[in-house]
mmCIF file of the N, C-alpha and C atoms, coordinates in Angstrom:
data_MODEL
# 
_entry.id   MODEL 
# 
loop_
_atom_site.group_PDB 
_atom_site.id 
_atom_site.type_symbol 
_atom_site.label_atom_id 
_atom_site.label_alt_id 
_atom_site.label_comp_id 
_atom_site.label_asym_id 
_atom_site.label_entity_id 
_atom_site.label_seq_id 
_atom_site.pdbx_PDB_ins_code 
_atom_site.Cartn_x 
_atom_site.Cartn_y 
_atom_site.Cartn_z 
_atom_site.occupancy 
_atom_site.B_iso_or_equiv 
_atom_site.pdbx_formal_charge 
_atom_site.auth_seq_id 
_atom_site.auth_comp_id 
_atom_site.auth_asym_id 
_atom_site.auth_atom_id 
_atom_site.pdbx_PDB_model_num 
ATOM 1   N N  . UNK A 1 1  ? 119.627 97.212  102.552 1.00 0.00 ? 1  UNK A N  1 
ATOM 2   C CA . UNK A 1 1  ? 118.466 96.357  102.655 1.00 0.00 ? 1  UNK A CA 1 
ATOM 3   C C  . UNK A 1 1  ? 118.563 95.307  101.546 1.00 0.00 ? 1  UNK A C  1 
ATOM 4   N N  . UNK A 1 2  ? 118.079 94.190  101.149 1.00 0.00 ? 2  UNK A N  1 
ATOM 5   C CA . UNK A 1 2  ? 118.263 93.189  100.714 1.00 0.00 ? 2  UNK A CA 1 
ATOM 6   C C  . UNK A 1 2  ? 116.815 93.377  99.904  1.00 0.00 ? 2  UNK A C  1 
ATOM 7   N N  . UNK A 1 3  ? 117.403 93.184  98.399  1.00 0.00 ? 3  UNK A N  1 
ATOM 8   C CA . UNK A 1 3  ? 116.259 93.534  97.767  1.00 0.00 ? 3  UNK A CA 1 
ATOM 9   C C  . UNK A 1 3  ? 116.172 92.594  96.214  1.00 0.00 ? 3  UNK A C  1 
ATOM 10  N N  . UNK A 1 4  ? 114.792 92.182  96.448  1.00 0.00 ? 4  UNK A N  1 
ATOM 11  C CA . UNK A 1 4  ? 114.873 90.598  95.099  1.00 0.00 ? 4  UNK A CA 1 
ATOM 12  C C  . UNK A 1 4  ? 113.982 91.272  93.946  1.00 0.00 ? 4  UNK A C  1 
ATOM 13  N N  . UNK A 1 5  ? 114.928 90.903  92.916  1.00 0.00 ? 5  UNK A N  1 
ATOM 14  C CA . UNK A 1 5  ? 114.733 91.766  91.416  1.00 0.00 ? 5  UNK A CA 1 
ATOM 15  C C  . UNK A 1 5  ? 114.333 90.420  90.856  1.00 0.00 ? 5  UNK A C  1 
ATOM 16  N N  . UNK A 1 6  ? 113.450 89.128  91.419  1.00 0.00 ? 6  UNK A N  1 
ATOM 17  C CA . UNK A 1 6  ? 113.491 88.479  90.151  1.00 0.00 ? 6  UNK A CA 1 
ATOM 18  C C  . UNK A 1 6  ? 112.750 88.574  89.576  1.00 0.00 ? 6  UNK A C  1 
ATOM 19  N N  . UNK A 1 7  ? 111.262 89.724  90.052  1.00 0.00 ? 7  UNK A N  1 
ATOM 20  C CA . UNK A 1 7  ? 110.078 89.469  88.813  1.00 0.00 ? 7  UNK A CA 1 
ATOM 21  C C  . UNK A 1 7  ? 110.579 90.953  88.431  1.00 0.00 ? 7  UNK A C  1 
ATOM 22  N N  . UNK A 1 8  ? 110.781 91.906  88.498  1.00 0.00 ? 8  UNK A N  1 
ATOM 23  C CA . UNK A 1 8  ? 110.592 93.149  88.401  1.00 0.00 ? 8  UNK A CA 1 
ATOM 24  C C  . UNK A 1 8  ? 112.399 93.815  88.607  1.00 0.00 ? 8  UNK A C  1 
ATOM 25  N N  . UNK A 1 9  ? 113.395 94.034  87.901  1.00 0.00 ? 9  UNK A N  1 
ATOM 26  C CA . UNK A 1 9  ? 114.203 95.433  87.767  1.00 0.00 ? 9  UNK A CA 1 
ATOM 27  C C  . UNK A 1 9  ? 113.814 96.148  89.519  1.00 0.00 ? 9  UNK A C  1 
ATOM 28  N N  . UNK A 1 10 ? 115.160 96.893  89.518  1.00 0.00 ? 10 UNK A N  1 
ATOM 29  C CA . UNK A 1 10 ? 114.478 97.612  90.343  1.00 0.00 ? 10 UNK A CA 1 
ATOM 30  C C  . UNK A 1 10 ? 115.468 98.843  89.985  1.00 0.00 ? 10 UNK A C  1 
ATOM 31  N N  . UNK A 1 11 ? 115.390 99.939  89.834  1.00 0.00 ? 11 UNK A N  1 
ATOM 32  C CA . UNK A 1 11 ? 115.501 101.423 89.445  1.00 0.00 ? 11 UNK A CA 1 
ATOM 33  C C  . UNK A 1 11 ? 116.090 102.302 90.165  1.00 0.00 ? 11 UNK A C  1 
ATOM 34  N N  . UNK A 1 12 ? 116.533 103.580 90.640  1.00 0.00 ? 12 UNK A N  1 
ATOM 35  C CA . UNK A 1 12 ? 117.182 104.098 91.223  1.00 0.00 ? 12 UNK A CA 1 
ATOM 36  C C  . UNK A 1 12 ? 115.624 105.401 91.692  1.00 0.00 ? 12 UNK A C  1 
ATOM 37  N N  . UNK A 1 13 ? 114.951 105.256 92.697  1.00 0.00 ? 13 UNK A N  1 
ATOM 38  C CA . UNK A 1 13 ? 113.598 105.987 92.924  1.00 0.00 ? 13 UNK A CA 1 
ATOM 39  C C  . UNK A 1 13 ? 112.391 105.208 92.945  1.00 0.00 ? 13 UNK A C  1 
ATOM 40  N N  . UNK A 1 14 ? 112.636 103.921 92.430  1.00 0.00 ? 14 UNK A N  1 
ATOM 41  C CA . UNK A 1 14 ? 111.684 102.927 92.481  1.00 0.00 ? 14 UNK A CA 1 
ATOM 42  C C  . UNK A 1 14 ? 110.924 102.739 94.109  1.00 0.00 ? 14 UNK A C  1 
ATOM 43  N N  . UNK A 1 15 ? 109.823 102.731 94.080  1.00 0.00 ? 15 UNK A N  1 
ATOM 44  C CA . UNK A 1 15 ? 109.601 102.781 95.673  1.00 0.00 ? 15 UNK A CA 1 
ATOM 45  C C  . UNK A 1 15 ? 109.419 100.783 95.710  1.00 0.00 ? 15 UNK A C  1 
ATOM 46  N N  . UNK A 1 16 ? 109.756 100.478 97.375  1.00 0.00 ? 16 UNK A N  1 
ATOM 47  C CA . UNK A 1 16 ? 109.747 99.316  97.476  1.00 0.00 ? 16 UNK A CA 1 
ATOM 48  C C  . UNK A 1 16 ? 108.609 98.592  98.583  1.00 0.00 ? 16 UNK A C  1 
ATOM 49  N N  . UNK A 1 17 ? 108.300 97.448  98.294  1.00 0.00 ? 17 UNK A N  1 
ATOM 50  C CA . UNK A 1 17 ? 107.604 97.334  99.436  1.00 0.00 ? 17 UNK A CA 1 
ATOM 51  C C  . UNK A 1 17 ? 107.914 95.703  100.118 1.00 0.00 ? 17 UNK A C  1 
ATOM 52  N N  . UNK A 1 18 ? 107.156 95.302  100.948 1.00 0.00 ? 18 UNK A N  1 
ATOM 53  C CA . UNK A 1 18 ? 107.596 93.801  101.256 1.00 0.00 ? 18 UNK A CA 1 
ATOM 54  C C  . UNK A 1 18 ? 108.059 93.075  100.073 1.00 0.00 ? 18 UNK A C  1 
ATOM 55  N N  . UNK A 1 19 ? 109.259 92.268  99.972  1.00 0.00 ? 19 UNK A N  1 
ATOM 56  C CA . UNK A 1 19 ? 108.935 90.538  99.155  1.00 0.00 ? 19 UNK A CA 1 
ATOM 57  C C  . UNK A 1 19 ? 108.367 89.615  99.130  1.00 0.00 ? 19 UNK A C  1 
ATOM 58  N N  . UNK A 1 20 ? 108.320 88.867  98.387  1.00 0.00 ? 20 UNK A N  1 
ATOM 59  C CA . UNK A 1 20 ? 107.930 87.740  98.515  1.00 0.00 ? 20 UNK A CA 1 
ATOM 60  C C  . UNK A 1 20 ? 108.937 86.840  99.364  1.00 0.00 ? 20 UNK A C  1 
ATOM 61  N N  . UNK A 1 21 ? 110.102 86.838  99.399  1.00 0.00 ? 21 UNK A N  1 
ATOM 62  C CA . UNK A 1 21 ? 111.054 85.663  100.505 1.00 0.00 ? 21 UNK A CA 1 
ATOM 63  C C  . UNK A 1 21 ? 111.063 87.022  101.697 1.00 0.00 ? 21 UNK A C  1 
ATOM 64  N N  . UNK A 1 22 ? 110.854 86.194  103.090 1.00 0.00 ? 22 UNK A N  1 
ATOM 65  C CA . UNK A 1 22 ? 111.017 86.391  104.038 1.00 0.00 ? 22 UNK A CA 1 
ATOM 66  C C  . UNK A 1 22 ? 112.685 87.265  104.261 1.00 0.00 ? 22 UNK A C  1 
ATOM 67  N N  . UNK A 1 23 ? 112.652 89.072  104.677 1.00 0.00 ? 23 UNK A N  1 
ATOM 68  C CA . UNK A 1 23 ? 113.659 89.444  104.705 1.00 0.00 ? 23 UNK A CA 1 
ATOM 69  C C  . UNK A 1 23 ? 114.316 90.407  103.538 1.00 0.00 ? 23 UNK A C  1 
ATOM 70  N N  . UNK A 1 24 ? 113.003 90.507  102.815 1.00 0.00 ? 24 UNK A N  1 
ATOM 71  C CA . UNK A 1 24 ? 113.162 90.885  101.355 1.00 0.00 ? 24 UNK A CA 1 
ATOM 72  C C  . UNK A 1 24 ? 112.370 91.992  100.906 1.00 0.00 ? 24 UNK A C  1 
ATOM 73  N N  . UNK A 1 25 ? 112.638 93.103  100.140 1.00 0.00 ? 25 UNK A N  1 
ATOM 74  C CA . UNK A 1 25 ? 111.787 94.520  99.940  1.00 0.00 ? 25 UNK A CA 1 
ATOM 75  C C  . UNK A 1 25 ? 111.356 93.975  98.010  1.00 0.00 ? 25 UNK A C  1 
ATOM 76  N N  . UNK A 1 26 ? 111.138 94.450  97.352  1.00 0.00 ? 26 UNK A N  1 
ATOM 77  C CA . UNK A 1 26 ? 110.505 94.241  96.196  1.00 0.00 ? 26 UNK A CA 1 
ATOM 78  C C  . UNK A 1 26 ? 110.287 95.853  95.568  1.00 0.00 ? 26 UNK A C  1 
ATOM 79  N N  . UNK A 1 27 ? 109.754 95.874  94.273  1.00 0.00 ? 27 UNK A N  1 
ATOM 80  C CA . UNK A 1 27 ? 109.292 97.027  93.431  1.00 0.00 ? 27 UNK A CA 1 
ATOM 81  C C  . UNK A 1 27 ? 108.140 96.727  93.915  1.00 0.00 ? 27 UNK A C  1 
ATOM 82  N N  . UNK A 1 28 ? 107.269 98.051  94.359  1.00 0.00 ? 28 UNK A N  1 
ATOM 83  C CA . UNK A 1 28 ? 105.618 98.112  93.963  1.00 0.00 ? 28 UNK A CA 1 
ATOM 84  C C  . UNK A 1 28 ? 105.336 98.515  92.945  1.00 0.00 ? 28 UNK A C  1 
ATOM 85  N N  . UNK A 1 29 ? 104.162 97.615  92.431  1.00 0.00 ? 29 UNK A N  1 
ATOM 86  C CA . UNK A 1 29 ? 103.492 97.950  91.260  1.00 0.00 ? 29 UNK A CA 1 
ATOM 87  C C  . UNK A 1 29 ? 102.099 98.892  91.858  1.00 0.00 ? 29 UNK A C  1 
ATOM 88  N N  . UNK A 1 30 ? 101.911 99.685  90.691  1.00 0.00 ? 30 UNK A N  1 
ATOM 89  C CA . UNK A 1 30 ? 101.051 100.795 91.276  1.00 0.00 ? 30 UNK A CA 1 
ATOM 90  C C  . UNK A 1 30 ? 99.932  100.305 91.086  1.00 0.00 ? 30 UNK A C  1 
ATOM 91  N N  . UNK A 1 31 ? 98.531  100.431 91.100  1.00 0.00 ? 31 UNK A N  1 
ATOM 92  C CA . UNK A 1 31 ? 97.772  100.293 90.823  1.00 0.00 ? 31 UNK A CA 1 
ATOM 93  C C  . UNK A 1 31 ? 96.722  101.210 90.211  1.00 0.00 ? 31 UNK A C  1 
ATOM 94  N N  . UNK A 1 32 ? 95.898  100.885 88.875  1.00 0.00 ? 32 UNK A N  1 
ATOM 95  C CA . UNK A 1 32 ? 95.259  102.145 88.502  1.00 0.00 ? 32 UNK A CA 1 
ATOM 96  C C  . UNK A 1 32 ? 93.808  102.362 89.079  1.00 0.00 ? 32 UNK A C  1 
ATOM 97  N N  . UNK A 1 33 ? 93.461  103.474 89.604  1.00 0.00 ? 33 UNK A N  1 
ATOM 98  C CA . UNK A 1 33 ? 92.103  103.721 90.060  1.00 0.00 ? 33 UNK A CA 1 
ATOM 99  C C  . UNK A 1 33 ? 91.629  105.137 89.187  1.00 0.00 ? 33 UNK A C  1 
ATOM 100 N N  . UNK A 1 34 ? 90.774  104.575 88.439  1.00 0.00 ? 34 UNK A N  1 
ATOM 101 C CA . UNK A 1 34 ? 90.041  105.612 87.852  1.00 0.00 ? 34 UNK A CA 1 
ATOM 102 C C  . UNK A 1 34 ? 90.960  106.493 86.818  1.00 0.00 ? 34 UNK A C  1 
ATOM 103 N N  . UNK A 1 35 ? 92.160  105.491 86.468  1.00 0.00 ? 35 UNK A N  1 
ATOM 104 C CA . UNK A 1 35 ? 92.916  106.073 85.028  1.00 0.00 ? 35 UNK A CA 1 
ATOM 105 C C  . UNK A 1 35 ? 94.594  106.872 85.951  1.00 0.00 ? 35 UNK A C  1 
ATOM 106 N N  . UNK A 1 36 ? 94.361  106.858 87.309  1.00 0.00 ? 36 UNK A N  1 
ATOM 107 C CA . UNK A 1 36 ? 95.199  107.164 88.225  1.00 0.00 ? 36 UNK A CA 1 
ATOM 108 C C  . UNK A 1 36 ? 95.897  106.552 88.424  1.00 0.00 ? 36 UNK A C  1 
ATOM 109 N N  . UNK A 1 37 ? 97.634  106.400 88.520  1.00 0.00 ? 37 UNK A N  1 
ATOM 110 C CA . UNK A 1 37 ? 98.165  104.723 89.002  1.00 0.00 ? 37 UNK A CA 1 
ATOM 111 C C  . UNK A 1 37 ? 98.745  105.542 90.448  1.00 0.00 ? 37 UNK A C  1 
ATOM 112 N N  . UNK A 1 38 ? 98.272  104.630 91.974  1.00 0.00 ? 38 UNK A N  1 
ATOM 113 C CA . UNK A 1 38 ? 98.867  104.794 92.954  1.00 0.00 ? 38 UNK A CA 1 
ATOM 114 C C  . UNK A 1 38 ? 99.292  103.893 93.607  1.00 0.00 ? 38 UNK A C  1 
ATOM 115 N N  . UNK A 1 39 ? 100.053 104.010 94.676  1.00 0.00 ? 39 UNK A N  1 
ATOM 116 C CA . UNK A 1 39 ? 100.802 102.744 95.334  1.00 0.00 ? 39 UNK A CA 1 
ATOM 117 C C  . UNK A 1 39 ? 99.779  102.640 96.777  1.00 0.00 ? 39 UNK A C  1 
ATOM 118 N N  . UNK A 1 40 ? 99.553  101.740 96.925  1.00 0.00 ? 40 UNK A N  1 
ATOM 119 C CA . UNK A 1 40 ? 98.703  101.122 97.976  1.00 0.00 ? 40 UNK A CA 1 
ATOM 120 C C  . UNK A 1 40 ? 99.559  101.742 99.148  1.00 0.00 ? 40 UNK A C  1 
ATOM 121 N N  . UNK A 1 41 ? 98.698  102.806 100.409 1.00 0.00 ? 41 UNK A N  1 
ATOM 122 C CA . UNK A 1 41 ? 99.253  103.241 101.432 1.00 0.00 ? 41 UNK A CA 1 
ATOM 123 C C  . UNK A 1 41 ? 99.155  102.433 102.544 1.00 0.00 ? 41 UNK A C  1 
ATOM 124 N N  . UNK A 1 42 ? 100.793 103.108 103.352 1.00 0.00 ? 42 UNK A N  1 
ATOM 125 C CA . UNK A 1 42 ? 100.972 102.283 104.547 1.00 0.00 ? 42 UNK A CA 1 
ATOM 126 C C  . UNK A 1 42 ? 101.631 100.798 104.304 1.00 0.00 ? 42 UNK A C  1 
ATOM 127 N N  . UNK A 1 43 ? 101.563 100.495 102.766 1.00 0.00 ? 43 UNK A N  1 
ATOM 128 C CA . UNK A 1 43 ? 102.785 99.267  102.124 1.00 0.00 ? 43 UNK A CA 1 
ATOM 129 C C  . UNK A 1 43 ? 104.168 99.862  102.131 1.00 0.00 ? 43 UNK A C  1 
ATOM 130 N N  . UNK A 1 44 ? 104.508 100.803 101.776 1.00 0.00 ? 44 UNK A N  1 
ATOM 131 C CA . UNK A 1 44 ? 106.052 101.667 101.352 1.00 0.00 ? 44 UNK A CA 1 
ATOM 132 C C  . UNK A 1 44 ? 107.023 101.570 102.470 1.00 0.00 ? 44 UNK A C  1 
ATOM 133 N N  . UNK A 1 45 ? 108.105 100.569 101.799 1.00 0.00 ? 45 UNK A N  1 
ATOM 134 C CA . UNK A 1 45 ? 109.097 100.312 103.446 1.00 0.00 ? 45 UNK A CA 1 
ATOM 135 C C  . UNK A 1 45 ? 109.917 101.418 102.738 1.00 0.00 ? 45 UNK A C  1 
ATOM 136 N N  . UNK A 1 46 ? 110.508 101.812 101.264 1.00 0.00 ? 46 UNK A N  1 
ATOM 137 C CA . UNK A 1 46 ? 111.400 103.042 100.633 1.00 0.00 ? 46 UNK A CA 1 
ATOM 138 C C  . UNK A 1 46 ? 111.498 103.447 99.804  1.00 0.00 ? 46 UNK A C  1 
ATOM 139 N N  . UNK A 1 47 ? 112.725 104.173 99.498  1.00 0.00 ? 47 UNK A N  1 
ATOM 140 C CA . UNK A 1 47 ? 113.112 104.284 98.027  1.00 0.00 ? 47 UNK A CA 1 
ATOM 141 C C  . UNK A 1 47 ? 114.285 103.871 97.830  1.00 0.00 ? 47 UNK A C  1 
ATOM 142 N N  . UNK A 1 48 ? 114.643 102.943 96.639  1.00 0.00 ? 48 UNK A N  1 
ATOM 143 C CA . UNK A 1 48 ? 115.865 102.568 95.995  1.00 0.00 ? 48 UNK A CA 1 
ATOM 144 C C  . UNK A 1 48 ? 116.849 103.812 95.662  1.00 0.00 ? 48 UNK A C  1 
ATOM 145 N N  . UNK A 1 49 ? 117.879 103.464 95.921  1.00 0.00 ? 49 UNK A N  1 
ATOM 146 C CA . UNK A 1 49 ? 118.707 104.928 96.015  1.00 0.00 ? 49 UNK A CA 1 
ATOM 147 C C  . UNK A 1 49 ? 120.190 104.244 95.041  1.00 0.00 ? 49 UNK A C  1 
ATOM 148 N N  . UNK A 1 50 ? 119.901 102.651 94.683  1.00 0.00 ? 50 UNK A N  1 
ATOM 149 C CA . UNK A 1 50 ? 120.878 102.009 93.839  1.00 0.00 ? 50 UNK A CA 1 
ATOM 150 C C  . UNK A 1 50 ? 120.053 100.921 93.111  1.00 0.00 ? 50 UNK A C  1 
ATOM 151 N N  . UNK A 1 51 ? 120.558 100.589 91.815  1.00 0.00 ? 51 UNK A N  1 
ATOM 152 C CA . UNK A 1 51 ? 120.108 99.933  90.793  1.00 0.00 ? 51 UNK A CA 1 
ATOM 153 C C  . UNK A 1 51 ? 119.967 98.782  91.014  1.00 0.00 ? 51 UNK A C  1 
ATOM 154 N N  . UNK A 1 52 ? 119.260 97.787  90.797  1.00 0.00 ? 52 UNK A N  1 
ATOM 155 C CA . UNK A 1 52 ? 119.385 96.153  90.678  1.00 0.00 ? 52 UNK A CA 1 
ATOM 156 C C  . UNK A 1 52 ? 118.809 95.574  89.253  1.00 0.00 ? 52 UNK A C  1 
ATOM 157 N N  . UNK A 1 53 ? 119.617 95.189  88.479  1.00 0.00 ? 53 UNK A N  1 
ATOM 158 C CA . UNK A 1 53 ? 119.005 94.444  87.155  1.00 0.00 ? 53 UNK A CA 1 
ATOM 159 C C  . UNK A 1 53 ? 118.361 92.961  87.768  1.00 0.00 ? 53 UNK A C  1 
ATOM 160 N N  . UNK A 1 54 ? 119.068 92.609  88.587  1.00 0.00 ? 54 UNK A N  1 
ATOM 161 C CA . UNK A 1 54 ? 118.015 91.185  88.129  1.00 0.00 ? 54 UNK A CA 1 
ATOM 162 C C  . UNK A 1 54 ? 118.880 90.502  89.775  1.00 0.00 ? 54 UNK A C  1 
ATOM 163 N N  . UNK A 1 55 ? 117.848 89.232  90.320  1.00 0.00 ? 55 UNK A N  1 
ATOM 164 C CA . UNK A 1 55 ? 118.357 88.731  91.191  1.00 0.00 ? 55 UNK A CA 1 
ATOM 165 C C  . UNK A 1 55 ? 117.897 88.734  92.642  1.00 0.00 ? 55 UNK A C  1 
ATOM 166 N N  . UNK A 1 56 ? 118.815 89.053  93.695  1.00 0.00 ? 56 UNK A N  1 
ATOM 167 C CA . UNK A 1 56 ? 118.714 89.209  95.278  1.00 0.00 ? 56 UNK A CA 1 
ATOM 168 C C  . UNK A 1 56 ? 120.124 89.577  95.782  1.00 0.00 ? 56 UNK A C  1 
ATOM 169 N N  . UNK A 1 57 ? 120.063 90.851  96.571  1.00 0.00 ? 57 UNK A N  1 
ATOM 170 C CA . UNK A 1 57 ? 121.461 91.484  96.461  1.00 0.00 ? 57 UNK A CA 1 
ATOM 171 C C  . UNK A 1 57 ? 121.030 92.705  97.662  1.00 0.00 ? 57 UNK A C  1 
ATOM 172 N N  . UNK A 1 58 ? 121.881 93.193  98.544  1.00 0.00 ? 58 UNK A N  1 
ATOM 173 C CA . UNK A 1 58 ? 121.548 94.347  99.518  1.00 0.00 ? 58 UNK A CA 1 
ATOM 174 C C  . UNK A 1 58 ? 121.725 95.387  98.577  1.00 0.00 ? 58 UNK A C  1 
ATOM 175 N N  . UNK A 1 59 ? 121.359 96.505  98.903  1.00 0.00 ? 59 UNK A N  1 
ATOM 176 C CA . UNK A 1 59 ? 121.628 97.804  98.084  1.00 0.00 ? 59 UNK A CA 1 
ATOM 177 C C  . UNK A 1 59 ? 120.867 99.031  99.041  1.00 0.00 ? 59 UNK A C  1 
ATOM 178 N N  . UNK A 1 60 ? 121.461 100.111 98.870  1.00 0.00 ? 60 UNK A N  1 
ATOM 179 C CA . UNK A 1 60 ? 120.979 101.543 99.841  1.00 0.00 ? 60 UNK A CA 1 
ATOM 180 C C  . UNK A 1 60 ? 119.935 101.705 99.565  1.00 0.00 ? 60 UNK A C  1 
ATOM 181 N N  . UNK A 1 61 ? 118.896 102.092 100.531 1.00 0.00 ? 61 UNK A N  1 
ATOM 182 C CA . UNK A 1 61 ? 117.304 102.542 100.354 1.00 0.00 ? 61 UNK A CA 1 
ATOM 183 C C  . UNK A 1 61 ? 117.337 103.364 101.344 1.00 0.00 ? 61 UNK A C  1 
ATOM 184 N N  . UNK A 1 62 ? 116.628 104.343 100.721 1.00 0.00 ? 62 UNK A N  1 
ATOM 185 C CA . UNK A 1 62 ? 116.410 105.373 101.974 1.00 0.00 ? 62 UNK A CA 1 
ATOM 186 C C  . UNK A 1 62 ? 114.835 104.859 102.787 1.00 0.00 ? 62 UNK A C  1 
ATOM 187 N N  . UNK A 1 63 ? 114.773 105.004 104.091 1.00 0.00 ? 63 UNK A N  1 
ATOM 188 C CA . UNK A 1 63 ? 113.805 103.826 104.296 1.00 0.00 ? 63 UNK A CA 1 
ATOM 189 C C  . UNK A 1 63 ? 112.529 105.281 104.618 1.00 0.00 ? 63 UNK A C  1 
ATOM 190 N N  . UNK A 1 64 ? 111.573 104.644 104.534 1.00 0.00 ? 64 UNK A N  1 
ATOM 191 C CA . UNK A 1 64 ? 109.975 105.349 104.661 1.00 0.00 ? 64 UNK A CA 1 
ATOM 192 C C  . UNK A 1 64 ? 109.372 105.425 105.967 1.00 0.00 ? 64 UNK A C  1 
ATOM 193 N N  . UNK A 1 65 ? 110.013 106.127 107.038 1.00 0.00 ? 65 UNK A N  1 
ATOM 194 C CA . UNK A 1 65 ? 108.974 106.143 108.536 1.00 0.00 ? 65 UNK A CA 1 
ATOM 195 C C  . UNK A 1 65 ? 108.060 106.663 108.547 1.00 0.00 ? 65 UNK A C  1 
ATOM 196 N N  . UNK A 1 66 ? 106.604 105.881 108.833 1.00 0.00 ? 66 UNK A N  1 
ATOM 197 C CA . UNK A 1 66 ? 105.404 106.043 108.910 1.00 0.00 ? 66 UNK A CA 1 
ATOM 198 C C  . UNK A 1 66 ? 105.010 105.999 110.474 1.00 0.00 ? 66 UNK A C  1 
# 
């Protein structure tokens, strides 16, 4: 999957969700509710299963069927 590291690293377990460019997965940032940080459901296309420091580059994700 094709995945753009330019605001955010992306990690090896990092879950991903849409990009911003058309064609593109991203890091989700979690959000905190009530001191809780969770990831907004029904956003999660995967998990990063390879590293990206910086950029736009394909890399293995195991993908999330909902």
């Amino acid at each position: 999957m094709r995945v753009d590291a330019t605001k955010h690293p992306v990690a090896i377990g990092d879950l991903l969700v849409t990009g911003d460019h058309a064609g593109t997965a991203m890091v989700s940032v979690p959000l905190s509710l009530d001191g809780v940080k969770i990831h907004r459901p029904g956003t999660i296309i995967g998990k990063a299963l390879e590293p990206l420091a910086s950029g736009e580059k394909e890399i293995l994700v195991l993908l999330s069927l909902q």
